[in-house]
C-alpha positions in Angstrom: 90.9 85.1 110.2 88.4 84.5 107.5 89.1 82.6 104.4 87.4 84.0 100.8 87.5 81.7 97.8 86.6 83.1 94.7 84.5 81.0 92.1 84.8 81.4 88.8 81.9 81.5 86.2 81.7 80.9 82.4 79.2 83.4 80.8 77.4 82.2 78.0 75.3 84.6 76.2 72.2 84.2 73.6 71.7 87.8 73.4 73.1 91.1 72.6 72.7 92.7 75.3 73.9 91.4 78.6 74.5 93.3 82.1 78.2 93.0 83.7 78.5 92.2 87.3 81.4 93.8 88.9 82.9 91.1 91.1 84.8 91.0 94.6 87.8 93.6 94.1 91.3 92.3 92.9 94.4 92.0 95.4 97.4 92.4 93.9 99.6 89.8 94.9 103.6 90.4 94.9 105.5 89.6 91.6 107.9 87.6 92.7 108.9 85.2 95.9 112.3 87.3 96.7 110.1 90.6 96.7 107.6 89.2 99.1 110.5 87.8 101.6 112.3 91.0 101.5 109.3 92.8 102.2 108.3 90.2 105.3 112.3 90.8 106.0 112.6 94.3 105.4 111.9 96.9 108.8 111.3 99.6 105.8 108.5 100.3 103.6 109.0 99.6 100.2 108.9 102.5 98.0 106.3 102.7 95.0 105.9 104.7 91.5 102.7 105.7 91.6 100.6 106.9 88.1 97.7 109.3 88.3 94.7 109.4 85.9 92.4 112.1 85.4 89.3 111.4 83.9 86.5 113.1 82.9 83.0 112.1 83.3 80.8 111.2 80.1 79.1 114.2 81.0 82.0 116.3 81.3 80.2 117.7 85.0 84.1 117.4 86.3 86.8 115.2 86.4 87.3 112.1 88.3 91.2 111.7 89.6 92.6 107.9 90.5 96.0 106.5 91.6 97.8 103.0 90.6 100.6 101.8 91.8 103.0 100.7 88.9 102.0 97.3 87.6 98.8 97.2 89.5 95.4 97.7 88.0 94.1 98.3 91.4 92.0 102.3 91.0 92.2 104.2 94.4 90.1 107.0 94.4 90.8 108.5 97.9 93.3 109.1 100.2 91.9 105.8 102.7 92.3 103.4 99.6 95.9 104.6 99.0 96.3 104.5 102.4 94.9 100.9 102.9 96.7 99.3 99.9 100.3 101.1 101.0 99.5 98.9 104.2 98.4 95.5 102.6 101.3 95.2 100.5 104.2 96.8 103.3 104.7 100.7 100.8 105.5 103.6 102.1 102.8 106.1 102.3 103.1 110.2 102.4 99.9 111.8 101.6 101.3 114.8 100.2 101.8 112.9 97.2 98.8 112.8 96.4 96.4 115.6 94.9 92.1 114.2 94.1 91.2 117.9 93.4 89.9 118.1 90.2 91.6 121.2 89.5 95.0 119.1 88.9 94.1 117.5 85.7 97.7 115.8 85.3 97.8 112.6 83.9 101.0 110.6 84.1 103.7 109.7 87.1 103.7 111.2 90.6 107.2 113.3 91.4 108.3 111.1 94.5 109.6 114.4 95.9 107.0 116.8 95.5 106.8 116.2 99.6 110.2 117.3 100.3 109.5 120.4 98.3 107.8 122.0 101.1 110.7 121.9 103.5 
């Protein structure tokens, strides 16, 4: 396994203009010790609220539709990201929860049982 360190940088600026860099995305880390060992305990997933956020582009072409889990600023855009992260941090992950068509312009919690509305 590989080990990443992160270095940190202090930015000081003589001008007024000055281009951001976009560093190495964030991991969430979990909140607390107990959550973490019940997790690594745990045979089940840990269940999640999730928040979507529709936004629309600057030039209003269409609208761009993200995911966070709550307490996380992590942005997933598409259905691997979600999928990836609900693996990483031991979540439960149903796909028909989530909805990236542009046509859904909801903004605001995910109904954890929208999936079992199709049974």
């Amino acid at each position: 396994m590989l080990g990443f360190k992160r270095k940190s940088y202090n930015v000081i600026s003589n001008s007024d203009t000055e281009t951001e860099h976009q560093s190495s995305p964030k991991i969430s880390k979990p909140e607390s010790s107990e959550q973490e060992g019940a997790s690594n305990n745990s045979n089940s997933s840990v269940k999640v609220i999730w928040e979507q956020k529709a936004v629309p582009r600057k030039d209003k072409s269409r609208t761009d539709i993200y995911y966070y889990a709550k307490g996380s600023k992590d942005r997933l855009h598409c259905f691997k990201d979600i999928e990836e992260y609900c693996r990483k941090h031991n979540l439960e992950y149903d796909k028909s929860l989530f909805d990236f068509s542009s046509k859904n312009k909801y903004s605001g919690y995910v109904n954890m049982e929208e999936s079992n509305l199709s049974d």
